[in-house]
C-alpha positions in Angstrom: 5.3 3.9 -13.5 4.1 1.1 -11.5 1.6 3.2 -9.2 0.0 4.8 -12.3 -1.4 1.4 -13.3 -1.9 0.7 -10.2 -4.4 3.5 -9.6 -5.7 2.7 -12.8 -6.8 -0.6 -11.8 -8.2 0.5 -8.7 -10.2 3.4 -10.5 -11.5 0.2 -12.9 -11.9 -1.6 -9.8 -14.6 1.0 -8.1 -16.5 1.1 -11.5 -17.5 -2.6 -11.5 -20.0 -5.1 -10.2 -18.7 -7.3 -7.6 -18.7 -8.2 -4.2 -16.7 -6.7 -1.6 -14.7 -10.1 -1.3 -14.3 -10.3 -5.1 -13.3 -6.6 -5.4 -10.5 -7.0 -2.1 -9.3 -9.8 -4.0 -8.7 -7.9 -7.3 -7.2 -4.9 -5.6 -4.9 -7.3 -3.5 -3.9 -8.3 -6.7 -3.2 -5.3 -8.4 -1.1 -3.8 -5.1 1.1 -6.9 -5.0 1.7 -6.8 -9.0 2.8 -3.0 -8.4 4.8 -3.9 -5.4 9.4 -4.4 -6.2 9.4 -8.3 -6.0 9.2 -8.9 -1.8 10.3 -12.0 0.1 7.9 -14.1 1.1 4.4 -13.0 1.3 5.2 -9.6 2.8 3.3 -8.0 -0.2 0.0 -9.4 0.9 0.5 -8.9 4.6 1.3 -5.7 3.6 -1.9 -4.8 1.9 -4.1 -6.5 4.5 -2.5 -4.7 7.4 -3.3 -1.8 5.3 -6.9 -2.6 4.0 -8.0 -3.0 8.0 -6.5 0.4 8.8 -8.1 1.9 6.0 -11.4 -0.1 6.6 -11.8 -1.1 2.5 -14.1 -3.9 3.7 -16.5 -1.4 4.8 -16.2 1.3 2.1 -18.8 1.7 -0.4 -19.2 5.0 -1.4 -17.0 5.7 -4.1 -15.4 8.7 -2.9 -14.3 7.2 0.5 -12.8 4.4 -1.8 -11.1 6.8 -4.0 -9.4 8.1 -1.1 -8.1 4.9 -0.1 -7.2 4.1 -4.0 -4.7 7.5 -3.1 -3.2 5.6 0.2 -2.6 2.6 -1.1 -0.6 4.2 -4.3 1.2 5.9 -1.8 2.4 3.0 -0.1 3.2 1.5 -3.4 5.4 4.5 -4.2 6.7 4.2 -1.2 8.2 0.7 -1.9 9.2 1.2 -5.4 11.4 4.1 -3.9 9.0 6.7 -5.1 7.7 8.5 -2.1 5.8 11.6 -2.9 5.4 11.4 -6.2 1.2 11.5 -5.4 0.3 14.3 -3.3 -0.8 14.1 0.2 0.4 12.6 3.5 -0.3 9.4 5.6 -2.9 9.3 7.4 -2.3 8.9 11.1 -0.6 5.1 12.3 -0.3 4.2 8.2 3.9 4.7 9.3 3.5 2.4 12.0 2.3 -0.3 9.8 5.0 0.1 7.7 7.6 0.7 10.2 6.0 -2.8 11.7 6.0 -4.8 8.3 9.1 -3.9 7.4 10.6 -4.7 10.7 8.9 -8.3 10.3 10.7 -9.3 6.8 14.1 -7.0 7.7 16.3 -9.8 7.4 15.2 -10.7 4.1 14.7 -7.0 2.0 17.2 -5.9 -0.3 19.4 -3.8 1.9 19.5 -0.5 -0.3 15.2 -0.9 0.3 15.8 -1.6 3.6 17.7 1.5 4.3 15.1 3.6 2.2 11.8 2.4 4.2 13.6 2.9 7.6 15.1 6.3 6.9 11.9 7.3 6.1 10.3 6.1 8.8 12.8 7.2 10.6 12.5 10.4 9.2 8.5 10.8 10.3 9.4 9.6 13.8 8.0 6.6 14.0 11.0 5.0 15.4 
């Protein structure tokens, strides 16, 4: 499973040395290679819509960053059609940045995707 590695990576990511800009970088990464294949550069708008709500640029404790590392599998699940498989629910306006991304590249997502994103959006009221 795709979000396995990708929380791998990210648990990788929190033990090394670097820079916040360097570790962004390598976690931007890692989400976008985890992501279905997405038109355009939706899997990178994606994660930095995402990293601002979660504040990653300011995290530096390691459990605030392992709580983010959960989030952002989640929204990897969630685009590889696996929503739920890691416990825990979105944090508040999370489905509003989905709903709003999504919306933003609708015309060029696989349909079947398309239909899974917005009935689950759909489905936590968010439209």
């Amino acid at each position: 499973m795709d979000a396995d590695r990708f929380y791998r990576r990210m648990l990788k990511t929190v033990k090394e040395n670097a820079d916040t800009e360097e570790r962004l970088d390598r976690i931007r990464d890692a989400f976008v290679d985890a992501l279905p294949l997405l038109p355009g550069e939706m899997g990178i708008d994606l994660f930095w819509e995402v990293s601002e709500f979660l504040n990653l640029r300011e995290q530096t404790g390691r459990d605030d960053f392992l709580q983010s590392a959960v989030i952002l599998t989640q929204v990897v699940e969630l685009f590889r059609e696996e929503f739920g498989a890691t416990e825990g629910e979105f944090p508040d306006g999370l489905w509003e940045i989905v709903r709003d991304c999504v919306n933003d590249y609708a015309l060029e997502l696989d349909e079947d995707l398309l239909n899974y994103l917005m009935g689950l959006v759909l489905d936590h009221g968010k439209i």
